[in-house]
mmCIF file of the N, C-alpha and C atoms, coordinates in Angstrom:
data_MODEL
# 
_entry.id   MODEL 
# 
loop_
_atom_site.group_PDB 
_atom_site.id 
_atom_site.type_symbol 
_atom_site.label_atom_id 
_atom_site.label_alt_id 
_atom_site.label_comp_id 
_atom_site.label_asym_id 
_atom_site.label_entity_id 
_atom_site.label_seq_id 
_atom_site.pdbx_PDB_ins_code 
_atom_site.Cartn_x 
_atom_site.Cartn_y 
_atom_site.Cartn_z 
_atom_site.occupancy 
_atom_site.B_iso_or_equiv 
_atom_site.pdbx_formal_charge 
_atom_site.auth_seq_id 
_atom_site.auth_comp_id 
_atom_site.auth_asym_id 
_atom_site.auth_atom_id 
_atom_site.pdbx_PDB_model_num 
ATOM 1   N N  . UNK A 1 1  ? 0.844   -1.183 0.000   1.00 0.00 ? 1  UNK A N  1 
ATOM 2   C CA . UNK A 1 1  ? 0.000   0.000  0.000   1.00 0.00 ? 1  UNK A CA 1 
ATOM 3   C C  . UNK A 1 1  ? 0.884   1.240  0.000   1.00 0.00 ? 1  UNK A C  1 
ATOM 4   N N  . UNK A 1 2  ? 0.631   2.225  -1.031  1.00 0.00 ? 2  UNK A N  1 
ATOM 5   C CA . UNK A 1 2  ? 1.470   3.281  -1.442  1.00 0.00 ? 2  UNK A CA 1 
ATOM 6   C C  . UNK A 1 2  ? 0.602   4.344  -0.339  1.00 0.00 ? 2  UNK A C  1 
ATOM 7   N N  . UNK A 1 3  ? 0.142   4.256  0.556   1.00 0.00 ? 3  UNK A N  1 
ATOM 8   C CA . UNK A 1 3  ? -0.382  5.349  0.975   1.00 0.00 ? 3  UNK A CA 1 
ATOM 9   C C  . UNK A 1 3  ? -1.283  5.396  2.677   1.00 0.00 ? 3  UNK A C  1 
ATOM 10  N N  . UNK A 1 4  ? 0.036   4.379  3.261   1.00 0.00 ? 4  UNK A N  1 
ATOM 11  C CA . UNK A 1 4  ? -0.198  3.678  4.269   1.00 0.00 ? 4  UNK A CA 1 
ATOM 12  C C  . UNK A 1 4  ? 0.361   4.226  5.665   1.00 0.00 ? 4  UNK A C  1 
ATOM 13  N N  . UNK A 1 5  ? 1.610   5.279  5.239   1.00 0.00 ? 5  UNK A N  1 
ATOM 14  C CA . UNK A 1 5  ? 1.656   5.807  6.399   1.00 0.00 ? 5  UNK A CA 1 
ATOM 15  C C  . UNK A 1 5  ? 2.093   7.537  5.611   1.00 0.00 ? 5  UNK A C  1 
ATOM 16  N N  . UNK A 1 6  ? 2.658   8.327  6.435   1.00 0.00 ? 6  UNK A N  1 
ATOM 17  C CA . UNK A 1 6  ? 2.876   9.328  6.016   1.00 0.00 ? 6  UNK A CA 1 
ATOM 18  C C  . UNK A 1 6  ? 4.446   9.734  5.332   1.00 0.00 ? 6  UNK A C  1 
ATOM 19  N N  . UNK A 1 7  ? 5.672   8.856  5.901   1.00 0.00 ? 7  UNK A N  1 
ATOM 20  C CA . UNK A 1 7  ? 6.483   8.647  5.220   1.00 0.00 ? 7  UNK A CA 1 
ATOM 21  C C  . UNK A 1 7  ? 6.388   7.791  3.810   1.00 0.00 ? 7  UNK A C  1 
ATOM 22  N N  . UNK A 1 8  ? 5.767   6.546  3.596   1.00 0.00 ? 8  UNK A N  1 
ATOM 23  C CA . UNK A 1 8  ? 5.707   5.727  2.373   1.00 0.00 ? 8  UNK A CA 1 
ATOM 24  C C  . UNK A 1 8  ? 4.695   6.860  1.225   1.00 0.00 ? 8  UNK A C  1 
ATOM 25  N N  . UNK A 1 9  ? 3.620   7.510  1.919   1.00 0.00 ? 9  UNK A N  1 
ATOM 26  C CA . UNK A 1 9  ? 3.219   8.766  1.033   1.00 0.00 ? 9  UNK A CA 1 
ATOM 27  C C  . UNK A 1 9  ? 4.130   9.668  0.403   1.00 0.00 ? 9  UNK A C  1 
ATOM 28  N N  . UNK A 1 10 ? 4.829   10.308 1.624   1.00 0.00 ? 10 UNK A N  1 
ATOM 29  C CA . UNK A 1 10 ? 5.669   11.347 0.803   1.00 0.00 ? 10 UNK A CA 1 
ATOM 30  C C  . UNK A 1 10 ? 6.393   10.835 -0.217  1.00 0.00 ? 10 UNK A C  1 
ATOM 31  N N  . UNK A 1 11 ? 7.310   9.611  -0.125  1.00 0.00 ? 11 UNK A N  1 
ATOM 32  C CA . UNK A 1 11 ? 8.276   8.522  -1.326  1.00 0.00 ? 11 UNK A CA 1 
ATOM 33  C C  . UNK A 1 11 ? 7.202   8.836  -2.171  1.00 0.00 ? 11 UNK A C  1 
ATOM 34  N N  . UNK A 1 12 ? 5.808   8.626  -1.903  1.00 0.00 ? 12 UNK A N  1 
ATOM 35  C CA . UNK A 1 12 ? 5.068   8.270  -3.382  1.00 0.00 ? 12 UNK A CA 1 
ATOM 36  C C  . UNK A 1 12 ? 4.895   9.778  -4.359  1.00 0.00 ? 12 UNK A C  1 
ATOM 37  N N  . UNK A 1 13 ? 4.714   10.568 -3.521  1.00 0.00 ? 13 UNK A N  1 
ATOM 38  C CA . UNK A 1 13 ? 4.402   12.046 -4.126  1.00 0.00 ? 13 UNK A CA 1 
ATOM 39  C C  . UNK A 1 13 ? 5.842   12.399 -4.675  1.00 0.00 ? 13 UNK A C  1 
ATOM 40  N N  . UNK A 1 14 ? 6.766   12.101 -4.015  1.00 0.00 ? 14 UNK A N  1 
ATOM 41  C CA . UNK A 1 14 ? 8.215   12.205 -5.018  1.00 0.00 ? 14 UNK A CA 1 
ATOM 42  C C  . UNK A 1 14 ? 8.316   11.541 -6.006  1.00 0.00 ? 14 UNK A C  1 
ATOM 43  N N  . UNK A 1 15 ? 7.606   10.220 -6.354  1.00 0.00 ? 15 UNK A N  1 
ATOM 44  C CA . UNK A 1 15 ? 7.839   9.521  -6.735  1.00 0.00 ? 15 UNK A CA 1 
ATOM 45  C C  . UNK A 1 15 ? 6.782   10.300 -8.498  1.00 0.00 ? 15 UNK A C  1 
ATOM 46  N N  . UNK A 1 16 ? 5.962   10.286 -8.188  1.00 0.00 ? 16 UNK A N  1 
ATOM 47  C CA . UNK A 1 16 ? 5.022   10.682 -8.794  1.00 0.00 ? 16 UNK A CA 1 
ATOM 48  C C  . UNK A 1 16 ? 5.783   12.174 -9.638  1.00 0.00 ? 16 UNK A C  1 
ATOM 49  N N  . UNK A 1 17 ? 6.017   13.143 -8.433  1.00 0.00 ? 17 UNK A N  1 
ATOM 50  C CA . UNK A 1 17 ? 6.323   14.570 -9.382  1.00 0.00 ? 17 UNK A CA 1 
ATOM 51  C C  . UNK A 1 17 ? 7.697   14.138 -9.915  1.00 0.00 ? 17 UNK A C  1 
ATOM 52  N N  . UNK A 1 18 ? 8.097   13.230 -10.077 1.00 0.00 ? 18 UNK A N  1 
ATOM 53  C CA . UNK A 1 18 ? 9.713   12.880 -10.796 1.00 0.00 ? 18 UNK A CA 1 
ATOM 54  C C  . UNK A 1 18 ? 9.077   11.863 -11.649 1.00 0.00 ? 18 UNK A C  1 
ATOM 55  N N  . UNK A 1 19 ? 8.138   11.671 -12.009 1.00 0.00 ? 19 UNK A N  1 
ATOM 56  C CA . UNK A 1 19 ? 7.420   11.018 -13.144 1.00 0.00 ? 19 UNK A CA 1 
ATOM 57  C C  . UNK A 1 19 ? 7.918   9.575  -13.511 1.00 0.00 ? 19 UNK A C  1 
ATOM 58  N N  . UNK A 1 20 ? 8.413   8.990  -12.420 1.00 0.00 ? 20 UNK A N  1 
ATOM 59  C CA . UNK A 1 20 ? 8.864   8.066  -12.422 1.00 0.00 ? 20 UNK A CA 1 
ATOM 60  C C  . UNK A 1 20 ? 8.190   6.645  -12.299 1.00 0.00 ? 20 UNK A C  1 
ATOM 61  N N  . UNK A 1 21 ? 7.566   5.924  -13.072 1.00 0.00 ? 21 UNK A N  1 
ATOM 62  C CA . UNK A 1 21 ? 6.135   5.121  -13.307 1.00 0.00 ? 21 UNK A CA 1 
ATOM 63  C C  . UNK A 1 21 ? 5.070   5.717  -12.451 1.00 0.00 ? 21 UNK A C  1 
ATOM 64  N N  . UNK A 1 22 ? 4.564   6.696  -12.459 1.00 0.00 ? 22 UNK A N  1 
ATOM 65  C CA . UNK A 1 22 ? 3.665   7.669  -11.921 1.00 0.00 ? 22 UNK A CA 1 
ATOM 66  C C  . UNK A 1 22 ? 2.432   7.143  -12.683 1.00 0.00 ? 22 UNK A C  1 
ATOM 67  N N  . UNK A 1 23 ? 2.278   6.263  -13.401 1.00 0.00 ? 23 UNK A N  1 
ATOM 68  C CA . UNK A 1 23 ? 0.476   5.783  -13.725 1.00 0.00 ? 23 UNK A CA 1 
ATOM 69  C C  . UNK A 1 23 ? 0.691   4.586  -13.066 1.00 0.00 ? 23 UNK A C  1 
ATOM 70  N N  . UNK A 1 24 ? 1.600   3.742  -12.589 1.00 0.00 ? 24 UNK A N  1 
ATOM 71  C CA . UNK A 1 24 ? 1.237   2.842  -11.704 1.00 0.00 ? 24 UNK A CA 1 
ATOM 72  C C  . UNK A 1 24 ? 0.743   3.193  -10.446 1.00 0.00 ? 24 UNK A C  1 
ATOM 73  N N  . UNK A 1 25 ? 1.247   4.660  -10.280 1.00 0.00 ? 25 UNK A N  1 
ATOM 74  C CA . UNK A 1 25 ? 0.519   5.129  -8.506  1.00 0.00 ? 25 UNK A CA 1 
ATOM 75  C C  . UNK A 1 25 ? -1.162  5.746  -9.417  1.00 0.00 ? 25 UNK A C  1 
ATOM 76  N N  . UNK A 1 26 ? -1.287  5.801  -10.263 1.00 0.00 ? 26 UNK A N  1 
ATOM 77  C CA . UNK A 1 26 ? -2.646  6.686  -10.338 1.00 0.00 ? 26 UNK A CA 1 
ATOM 78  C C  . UNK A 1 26 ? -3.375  5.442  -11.073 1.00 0.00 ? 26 UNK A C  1 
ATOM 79  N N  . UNK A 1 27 ? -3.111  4.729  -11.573 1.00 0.00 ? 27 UNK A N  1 
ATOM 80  C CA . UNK A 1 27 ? -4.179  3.917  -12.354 1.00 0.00 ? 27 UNK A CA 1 
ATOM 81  C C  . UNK A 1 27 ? -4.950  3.068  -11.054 1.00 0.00 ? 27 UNK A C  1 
ATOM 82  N N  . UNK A 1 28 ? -4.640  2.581  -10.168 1.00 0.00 ? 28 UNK A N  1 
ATOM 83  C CA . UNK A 1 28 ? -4.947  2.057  -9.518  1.00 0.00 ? 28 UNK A CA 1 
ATOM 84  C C  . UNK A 1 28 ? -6.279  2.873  -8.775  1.00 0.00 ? 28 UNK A C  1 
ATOM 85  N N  . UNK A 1 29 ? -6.048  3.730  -8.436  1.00 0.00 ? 29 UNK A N  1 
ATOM 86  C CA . UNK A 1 29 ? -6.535  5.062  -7.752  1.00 0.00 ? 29 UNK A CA 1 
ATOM 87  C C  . UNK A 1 29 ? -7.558  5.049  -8.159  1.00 0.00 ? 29 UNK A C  1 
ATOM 88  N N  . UNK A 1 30 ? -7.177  5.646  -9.770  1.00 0.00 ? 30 UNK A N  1 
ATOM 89  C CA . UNK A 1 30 ? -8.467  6.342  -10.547 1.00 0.00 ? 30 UNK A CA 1 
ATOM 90  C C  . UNK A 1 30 ? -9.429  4.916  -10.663 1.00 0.00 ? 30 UNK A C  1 
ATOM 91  N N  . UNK A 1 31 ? -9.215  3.548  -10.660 1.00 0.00 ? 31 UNK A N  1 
ATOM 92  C CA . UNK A 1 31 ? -10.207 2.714  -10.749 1.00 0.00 ? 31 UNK A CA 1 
ATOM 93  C C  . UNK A 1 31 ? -11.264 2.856  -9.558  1.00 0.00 ? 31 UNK A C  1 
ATOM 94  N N  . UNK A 1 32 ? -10.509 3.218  -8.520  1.00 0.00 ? 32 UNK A N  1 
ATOM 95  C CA . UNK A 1 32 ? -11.337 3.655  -7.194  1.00 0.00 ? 32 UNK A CA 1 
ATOM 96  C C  . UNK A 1 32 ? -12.359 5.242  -7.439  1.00 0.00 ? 32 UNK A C  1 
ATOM 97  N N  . UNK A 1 33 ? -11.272 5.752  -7.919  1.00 0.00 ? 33 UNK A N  1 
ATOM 98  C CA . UNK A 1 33 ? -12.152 7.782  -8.015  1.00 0.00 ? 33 UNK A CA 1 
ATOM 99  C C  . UNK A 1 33 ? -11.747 8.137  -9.330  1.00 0.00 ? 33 UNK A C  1 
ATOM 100 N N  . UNK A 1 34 ? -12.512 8.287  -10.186 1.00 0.00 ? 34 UNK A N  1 
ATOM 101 C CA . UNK A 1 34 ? -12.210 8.563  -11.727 1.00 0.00 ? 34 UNK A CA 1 
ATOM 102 C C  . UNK A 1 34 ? -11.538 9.901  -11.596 1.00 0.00 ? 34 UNK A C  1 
ATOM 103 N N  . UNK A 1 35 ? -12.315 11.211 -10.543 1.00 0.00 ? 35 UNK A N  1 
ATOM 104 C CA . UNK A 1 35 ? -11.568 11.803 -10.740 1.00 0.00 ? 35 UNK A CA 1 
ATOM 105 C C  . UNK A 1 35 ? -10.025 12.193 -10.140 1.00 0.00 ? 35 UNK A C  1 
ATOM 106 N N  . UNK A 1 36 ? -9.829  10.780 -9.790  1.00 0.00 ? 36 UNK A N  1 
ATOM 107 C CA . UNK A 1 36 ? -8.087  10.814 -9.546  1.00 0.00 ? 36 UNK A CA 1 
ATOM 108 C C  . UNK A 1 36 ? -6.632  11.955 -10.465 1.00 0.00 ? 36 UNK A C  1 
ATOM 109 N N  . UNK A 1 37 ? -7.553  11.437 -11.411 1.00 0.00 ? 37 UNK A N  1 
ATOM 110 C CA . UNK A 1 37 ? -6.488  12.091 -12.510 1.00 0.00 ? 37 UNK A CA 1 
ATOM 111 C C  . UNK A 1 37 ? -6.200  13.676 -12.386 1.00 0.00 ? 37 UNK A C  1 
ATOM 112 N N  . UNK A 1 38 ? -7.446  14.742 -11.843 1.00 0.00 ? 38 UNK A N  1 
ATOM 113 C CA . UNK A 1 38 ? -7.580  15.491 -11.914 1.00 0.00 ? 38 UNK A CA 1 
ATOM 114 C C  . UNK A 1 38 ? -6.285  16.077 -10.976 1.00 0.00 ? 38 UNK A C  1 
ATOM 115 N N  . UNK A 1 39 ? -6.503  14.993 -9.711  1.00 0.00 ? 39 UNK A N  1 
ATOM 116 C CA . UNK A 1 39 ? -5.411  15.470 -8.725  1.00 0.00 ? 39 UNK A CA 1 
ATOM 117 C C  . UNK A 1 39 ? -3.974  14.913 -9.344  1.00 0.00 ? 39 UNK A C  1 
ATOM 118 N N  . UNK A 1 40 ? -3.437  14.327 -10.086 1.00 0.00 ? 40 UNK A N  1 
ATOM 119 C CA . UNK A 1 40 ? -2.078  13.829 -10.622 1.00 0.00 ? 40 UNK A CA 1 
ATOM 120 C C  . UNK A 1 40 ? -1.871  14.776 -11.249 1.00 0.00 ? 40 UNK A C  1 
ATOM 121 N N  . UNK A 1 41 ? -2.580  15.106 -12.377 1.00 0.00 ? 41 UNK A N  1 
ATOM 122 C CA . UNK A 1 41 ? -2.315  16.184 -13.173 1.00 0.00 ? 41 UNK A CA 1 
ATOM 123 C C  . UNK A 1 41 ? -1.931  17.518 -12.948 1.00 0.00 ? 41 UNK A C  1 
ATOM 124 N N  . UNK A 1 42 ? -2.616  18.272 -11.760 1.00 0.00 ? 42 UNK A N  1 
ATOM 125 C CA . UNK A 1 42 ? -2.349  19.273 -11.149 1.00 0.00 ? 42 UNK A CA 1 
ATOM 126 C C  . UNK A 1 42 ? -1.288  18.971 -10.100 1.00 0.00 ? 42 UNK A C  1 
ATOM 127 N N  . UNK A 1 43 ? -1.686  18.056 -9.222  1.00 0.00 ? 43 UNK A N  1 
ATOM 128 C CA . UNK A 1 43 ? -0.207  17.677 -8.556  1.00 0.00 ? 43 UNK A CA 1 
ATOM 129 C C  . UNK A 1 43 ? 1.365   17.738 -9.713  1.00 0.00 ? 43 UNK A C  1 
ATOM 130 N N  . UNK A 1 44 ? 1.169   17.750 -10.741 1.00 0.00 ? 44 UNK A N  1 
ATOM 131 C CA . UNK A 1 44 ? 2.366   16.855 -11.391 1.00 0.00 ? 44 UNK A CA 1 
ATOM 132 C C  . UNK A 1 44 ? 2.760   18.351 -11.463 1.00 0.00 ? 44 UNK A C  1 
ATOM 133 N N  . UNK A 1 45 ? 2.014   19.616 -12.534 1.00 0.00 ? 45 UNK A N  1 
ATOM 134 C CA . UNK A 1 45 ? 2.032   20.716 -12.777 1.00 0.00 ? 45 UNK A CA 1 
ATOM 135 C C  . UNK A 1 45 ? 2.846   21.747 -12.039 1.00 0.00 ? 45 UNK A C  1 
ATOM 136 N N  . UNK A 1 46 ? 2.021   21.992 -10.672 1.00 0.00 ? 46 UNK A N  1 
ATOM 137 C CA . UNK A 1 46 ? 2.273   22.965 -9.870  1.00 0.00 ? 46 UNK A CA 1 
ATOM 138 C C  . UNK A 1 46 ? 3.448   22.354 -9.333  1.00 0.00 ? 46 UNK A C  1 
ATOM 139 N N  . UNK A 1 47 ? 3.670   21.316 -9.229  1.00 0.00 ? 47 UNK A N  1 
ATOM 140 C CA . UNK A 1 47 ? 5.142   20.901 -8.671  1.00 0.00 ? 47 UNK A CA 1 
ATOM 141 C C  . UNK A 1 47 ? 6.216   21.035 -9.483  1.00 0.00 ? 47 UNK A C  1 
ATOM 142 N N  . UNK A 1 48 ? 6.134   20.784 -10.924 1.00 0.00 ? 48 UNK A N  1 
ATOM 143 C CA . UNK A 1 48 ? 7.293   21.116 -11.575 1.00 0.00 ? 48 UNK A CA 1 
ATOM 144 C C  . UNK A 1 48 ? 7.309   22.624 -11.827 1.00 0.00 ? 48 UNK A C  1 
ATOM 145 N N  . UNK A 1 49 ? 6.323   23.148 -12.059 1.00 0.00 ? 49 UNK A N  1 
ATOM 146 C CA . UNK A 1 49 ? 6.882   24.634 -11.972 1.00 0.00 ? 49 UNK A CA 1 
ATOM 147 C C  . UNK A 1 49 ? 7.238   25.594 -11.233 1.00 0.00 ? 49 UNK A C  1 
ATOM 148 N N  . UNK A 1 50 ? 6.919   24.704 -9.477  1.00 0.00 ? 50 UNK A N  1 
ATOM 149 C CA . UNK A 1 50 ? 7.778   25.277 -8.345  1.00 0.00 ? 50 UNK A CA 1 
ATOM 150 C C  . UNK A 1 50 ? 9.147   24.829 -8.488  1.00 0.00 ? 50 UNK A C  1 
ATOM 151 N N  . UNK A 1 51 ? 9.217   23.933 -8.862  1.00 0.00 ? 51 UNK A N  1 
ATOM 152 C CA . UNK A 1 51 ? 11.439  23.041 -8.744  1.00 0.00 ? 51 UNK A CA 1 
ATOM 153 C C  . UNK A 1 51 ? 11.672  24.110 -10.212 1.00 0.00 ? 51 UNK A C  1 
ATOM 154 N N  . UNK A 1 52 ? 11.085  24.559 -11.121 1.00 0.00 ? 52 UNK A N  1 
ATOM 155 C CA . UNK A 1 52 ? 11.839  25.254 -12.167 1.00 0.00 ? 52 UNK A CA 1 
ATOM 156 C C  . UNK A 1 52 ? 11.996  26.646 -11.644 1.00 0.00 ? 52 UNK A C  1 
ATOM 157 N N  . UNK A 1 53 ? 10.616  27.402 -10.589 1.00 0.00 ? 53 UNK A N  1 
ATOM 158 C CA . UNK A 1 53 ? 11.174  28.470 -9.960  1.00 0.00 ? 53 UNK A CA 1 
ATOM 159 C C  . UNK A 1 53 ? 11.720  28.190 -9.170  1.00 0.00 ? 53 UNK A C  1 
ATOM 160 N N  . UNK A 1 54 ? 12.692  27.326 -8.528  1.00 0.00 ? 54 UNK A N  1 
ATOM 161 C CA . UNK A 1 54 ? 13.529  27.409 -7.531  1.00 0.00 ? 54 UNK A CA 1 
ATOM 162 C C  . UNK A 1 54 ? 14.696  27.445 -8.432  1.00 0.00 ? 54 UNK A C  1 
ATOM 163 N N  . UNK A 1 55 ? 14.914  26.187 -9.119  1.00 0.00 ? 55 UNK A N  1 
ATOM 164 C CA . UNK A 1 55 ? 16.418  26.312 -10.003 1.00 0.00 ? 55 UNK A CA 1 
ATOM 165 C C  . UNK A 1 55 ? 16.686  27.607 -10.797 1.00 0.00 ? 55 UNK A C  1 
ATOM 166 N N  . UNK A 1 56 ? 15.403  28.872 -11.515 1.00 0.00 ? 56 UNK A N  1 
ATOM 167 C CA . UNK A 1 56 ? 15.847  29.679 -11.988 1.00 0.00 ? 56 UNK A CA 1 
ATOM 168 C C  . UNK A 1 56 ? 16.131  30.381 -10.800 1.00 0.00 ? 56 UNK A C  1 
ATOM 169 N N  . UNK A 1 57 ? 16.001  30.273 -9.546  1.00 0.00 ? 57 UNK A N  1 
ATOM 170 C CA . UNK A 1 57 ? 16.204  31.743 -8.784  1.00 0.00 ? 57 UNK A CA 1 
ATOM 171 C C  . UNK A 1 57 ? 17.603  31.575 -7.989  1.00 0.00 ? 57 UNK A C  1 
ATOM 172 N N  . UNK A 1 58 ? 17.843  29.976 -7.909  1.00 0.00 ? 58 UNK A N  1 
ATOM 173 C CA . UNK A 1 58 ? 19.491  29.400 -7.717  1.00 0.00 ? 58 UNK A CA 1 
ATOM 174 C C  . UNK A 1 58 ? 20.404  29.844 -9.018  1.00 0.00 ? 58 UNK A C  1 
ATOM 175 N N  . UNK A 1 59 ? 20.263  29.923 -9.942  1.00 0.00 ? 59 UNK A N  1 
ATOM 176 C CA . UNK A 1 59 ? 20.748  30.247 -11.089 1.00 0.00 ? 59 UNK A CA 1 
ATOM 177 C C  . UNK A 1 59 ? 20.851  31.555 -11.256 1.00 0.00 ? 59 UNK A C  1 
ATOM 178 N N  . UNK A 1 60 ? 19.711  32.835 -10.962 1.00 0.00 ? 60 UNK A N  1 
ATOM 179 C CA . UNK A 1 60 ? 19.907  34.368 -11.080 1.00 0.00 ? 60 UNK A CA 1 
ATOM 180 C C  . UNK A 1 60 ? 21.107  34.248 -9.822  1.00 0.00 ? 60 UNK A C  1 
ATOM 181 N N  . UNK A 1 61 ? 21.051  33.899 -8.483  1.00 0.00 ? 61 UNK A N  1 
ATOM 182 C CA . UNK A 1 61 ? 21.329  34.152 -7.722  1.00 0.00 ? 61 UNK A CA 1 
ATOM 183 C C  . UNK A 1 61 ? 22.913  33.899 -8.339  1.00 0.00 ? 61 UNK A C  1 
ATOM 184 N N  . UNK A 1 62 ? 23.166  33.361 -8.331  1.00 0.00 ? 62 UNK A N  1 
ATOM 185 C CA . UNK A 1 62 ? 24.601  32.722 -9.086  1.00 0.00 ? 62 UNK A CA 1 
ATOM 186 C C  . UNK A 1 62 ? 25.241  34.101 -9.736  1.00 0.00 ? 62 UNK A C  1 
ATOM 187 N N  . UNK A 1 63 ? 24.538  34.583 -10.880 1.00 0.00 ? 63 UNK A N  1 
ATOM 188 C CA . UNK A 1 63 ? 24.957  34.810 -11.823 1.00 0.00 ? 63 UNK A CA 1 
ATOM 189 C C  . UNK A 1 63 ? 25.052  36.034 -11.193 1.00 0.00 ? 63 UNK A C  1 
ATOM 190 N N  . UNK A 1 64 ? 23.604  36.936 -10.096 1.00 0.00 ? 64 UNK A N  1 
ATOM 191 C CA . UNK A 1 64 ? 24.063  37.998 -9.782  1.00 0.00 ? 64 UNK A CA 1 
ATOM 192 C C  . UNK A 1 64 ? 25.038  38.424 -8.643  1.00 0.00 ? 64 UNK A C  1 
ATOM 193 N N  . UNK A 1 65 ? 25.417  36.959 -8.063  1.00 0.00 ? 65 UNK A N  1 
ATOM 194 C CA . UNK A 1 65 ? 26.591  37.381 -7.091  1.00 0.00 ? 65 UNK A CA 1 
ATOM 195 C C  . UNK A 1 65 ? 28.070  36.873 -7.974  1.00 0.00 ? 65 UNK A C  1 
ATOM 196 N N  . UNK A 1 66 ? 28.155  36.404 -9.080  1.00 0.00 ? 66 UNK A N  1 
ATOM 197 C CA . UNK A 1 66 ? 29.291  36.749 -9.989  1.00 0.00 ? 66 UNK A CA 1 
ATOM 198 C C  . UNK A 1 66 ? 29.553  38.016 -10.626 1.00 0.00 ? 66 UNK A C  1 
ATOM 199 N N  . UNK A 1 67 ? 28.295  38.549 -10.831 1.00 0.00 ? 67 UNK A N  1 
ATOM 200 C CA . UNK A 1 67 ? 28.583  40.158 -11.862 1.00 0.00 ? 67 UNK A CA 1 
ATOM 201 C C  . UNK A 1 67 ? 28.932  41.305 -10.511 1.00 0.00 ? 67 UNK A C  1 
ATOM 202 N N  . UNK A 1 68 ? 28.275  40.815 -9.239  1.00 0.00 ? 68 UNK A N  1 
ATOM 203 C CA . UNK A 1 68 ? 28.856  41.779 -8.228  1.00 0.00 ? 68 UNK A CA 1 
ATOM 204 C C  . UNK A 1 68 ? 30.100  41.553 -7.584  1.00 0.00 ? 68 UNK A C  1 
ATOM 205 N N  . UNK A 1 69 ? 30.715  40.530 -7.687  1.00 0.00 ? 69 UNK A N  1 
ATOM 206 C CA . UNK A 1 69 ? 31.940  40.362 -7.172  1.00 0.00 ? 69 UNK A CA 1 
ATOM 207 C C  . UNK A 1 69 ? 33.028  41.375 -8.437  1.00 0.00 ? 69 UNK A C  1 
ATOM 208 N N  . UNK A 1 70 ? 32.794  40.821 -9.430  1.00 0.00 ? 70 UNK A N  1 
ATOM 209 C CA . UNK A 1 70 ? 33.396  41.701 -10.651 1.00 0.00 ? 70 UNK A CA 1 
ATOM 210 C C  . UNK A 1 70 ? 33.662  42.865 -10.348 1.00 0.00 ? 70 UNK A C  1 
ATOM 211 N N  . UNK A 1 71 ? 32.677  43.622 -10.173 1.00 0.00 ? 71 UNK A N  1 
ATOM 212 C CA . UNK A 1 71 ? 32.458  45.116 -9.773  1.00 0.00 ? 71 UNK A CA 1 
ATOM 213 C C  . UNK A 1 71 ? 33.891  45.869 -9.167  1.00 0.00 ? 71 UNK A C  1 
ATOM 214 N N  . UNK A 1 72 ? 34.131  45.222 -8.154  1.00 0.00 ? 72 UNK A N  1 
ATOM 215 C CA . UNK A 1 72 ? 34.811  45.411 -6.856  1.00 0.00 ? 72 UNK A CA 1 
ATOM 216 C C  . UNK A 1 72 ? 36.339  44.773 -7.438  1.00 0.00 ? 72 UNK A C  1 
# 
């Protein structure tokens, strides 16, 4: 059971937003709640485009404490 305690959950929600056989955690599901999908889909979404605003703002950050060291 993927969803049995609160640690084996979180593995699964990582597991899931790293798209890593992520319809074996939802097919099962959605046979239970059709609208399962609704929540994978948006789960999958809003999660990758929080890890892409984090890596671009690790990346400005980078770049703008290289152009200020320059300066000096």
């Amino acid at each position: 059971m993927r969803w049995g305690d609160l640690g084996i959950a979180m593995i699964t929600l990582v597991q899931v937003l790293t798209l890593s056989s992520w319809e074996q955690v939802m097919l099962p599901l959605q046979q239970l709640y059709w609208w399962a999908w609704i929540y994978f889909f948006s789960f999958i979404a809003l999660g990758s485009i929080t890890i892409l605003n984090l890596i671009v703002a690790v990346l400005v950050d980078v770049v703008t404490n290289q152009n200020n060291s320059r300066e000096y």
